[in-house]
C-alpha positions in Angstrom: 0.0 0.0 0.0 1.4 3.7 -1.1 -1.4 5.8 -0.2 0.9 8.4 1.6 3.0 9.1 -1.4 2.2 12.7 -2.1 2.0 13.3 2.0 6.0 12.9 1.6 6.1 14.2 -1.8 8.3 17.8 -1.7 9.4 18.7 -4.7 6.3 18.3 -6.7 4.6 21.2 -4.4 7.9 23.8 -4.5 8.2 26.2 -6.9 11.2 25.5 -8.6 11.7 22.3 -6.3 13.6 20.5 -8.7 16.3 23.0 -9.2 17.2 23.1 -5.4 19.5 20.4 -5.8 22.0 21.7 -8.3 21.7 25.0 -6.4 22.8 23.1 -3.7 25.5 22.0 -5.2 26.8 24.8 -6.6 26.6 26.9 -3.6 28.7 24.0 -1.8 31.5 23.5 -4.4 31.8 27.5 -3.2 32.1 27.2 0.1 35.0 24.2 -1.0 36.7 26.5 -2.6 36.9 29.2 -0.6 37.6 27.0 2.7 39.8 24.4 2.9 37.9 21.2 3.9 39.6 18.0 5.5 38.2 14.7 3.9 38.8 12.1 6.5 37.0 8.5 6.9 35.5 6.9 10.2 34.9 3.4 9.1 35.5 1.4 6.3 32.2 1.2 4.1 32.4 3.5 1.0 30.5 6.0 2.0 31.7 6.4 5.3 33.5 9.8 5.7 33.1 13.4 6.9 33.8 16.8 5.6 35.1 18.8 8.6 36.3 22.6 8.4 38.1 24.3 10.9 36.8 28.0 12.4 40.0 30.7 12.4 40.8 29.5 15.8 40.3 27.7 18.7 36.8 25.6 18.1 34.4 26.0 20.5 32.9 22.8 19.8 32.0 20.3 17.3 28.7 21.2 15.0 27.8 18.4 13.4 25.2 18.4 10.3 23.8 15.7 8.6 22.3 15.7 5.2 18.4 14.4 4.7 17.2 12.6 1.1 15.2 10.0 2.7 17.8 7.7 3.5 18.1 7.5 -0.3 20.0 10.3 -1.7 22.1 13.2 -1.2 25.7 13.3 0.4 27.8 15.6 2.1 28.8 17.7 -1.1 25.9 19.3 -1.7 25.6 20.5 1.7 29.1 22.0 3.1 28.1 25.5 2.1 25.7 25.2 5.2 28.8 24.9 8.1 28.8 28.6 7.0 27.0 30.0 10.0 28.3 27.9 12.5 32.3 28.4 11.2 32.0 31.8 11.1 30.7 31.7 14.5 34.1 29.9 15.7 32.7 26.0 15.1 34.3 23.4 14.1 31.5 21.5 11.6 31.1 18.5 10.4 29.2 17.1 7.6 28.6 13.1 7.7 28.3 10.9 4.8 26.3 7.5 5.4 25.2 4.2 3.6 22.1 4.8 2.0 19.6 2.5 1.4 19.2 -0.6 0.0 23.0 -1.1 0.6 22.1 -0.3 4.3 19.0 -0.6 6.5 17.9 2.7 8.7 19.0 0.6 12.0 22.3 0.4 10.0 22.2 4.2 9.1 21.9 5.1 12.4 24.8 3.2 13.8 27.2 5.1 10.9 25.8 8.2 12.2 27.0 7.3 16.2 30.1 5.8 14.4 30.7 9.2 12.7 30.0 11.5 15.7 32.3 9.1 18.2 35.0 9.6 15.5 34.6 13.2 14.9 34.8 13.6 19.0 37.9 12.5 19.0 38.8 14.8 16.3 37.7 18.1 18.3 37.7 18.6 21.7 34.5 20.2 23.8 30.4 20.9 23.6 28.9 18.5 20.4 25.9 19.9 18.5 24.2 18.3 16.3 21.4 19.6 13.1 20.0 17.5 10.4 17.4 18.0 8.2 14.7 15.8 7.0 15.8 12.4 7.2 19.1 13.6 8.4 16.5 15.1 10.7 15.9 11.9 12.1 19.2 10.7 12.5 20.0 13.5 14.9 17.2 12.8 17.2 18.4 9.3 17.3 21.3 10.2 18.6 19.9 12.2 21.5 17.9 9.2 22.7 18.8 6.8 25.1 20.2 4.1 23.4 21.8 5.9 20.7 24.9 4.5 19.3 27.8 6.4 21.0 30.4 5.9 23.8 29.0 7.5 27.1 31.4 9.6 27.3 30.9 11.3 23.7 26.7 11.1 24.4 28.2 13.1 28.0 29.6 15.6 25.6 26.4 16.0 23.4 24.3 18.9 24.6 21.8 20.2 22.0 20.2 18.4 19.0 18.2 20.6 16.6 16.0 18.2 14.2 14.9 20.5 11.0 11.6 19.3 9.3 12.8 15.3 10.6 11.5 12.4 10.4 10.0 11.3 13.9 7.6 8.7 13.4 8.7 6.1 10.3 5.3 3.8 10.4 3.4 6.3 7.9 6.6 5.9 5.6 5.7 1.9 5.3 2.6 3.4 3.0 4.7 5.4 0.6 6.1 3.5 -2.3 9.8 5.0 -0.9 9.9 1.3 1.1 10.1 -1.0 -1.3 13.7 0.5 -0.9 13.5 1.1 2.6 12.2 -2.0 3.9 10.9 -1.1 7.0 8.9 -3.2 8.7 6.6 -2.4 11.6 9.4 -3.5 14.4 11.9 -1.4 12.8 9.4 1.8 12.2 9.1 1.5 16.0 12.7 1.3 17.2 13.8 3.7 14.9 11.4 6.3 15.7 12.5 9.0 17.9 8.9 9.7 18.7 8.3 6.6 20.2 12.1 6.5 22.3 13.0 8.1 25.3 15.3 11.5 25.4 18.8 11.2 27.2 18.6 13.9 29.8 21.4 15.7 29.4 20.4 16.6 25.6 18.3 19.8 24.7 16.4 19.7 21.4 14.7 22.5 19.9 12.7 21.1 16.7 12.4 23.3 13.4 10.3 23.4 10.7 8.7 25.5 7.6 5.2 27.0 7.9 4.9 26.5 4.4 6.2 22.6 4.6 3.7 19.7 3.8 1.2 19.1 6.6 2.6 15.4 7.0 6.3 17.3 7.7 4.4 20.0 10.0 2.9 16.8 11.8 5.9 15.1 12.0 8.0 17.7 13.6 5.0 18.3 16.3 5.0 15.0 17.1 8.5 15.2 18.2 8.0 18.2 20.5 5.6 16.8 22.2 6.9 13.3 22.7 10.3 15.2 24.2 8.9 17.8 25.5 11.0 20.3 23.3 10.7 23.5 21.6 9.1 23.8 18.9 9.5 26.3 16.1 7.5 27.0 12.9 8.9 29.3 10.4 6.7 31.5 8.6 6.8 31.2 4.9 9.3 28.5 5.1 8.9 24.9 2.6 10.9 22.0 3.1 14.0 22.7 0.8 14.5 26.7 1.8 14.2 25.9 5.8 17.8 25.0 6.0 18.7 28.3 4.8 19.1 29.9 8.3 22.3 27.8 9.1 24.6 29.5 6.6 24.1 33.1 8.4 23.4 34.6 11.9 19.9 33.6 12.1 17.1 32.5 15.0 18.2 29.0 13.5 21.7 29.1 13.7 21.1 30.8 17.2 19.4 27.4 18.3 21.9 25.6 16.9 24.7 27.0 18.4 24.0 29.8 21.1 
């Protein structure tokens, strides 16, 4: 059954939604140039490496952000240009590649994800933040819950998650045509659902999303603050592929991310 398709359909309902992702791109191959970017790897599947860029000086912390695309698509280099905000702001950021599906699971996903922060932790020293958006989203909030995949003491270091437009609850995504690639059943929906899991109490998450997002996103990212307890904003005027805009510049979102 795919009845929710067009609930988790983006694109279709943007203006211009199609071109985002070579906008994207171009806008990141920029922010390459300009800033020198170490490549390094933090486990040995194909796709497992970071991009991490160094602030002028001393860090004060690791800003980690991970790319959305439903599990499916997407990576890392169409995405550096938005450690802009944060870098500027005297972060060290982080932008984590992963397995995507079928070649990996979500289960499996999430475990690169703890795999990539632990590694990253060891790469730079204090506070850990974390922002993803969409499915990325998702994999942020998993790693604020209490049995995320991470050493104690880098989940010790972790104090603020910010989940833009993510995915909370994964059962409505068994009714989109999306899992014939996914292949999420209904015991895997659950445990990967940060809606249904409990929050690490040390962690602070303020949820995001775009007032002009689908109502299934809108419902997705309310679900979340209520489950946790957590802040919620909703951007005015905001759709799925512009909310992550804020992060490259001083902005109420980059303030939740990193103030």
């Amino acid at each position: 059954m795919a009845d929710l398709d067009d609930d988790y359909a983006n694109s279709a309902h943007i203006s211009g939604g199609s071109d985002y992702p070579l906008r994207w791109a171009a806008d990141s191959e920029a922010f390459r140039r300009r800033y020198r970017m170490q490549r390094l790897r933090y486990g040995p599947g194909t796709r497992n490496w970071v991009d991490l860029t160094l602030p002028e000086g001393p860090a004060k912390g690791l800003a980690v952000i991970v790319h959305g695309g439903y599990w499916l698509a997407l990576s890392p280099d169409s995405f550096c240009h938005l450690a802009a905000g944060a870098r500027a702001a005297g972060w060290a950021v982080a932008l984590p590649c992963y397995t995507l599906a079928p070649k990996a699971r979500i289960t499996a996903i999430t475990a690169e994800i703890g795999a990539a922060v632990a590694y990253l932790a060891g790469q730079v020293a204090g506070p850990i933040r974390l922002a993803g958006h969409s499915a990325g989203g998702h994999l942020v909030a998993r790693m604020a819950c209490l049995d995320a995949p991470l050493p104690r003491a880098v989940a010790a270091r972790l104090t603020r998650v910010v989940p833009i437009s993510p995915l909370s609850d994964l059962v409505p995504l068994m009714r989109t045509s999306m899992n014939a690639t996914l292949q999420l059943d209904q015991a895997e929906a659950v445990a990967e659902s940060p809606a249904f899991l409990q929050k690490a109490a040390g962690v602070s998450c303020h949820v995001w999303v775009g007032g002009a997002e689908r109502p299934a996103f809108l419902g997705q990212a309310r679900c979340l603050s209520e489950a946790w307890g957590c802040p919620l904003t909703i951007e005015p005027g905001r759709h799925h592929f512009d909310v992550i805009e804020g992060l490259t510049q001083q902005s109420p979102l980059l303030d939740a991310f990193i103030a």
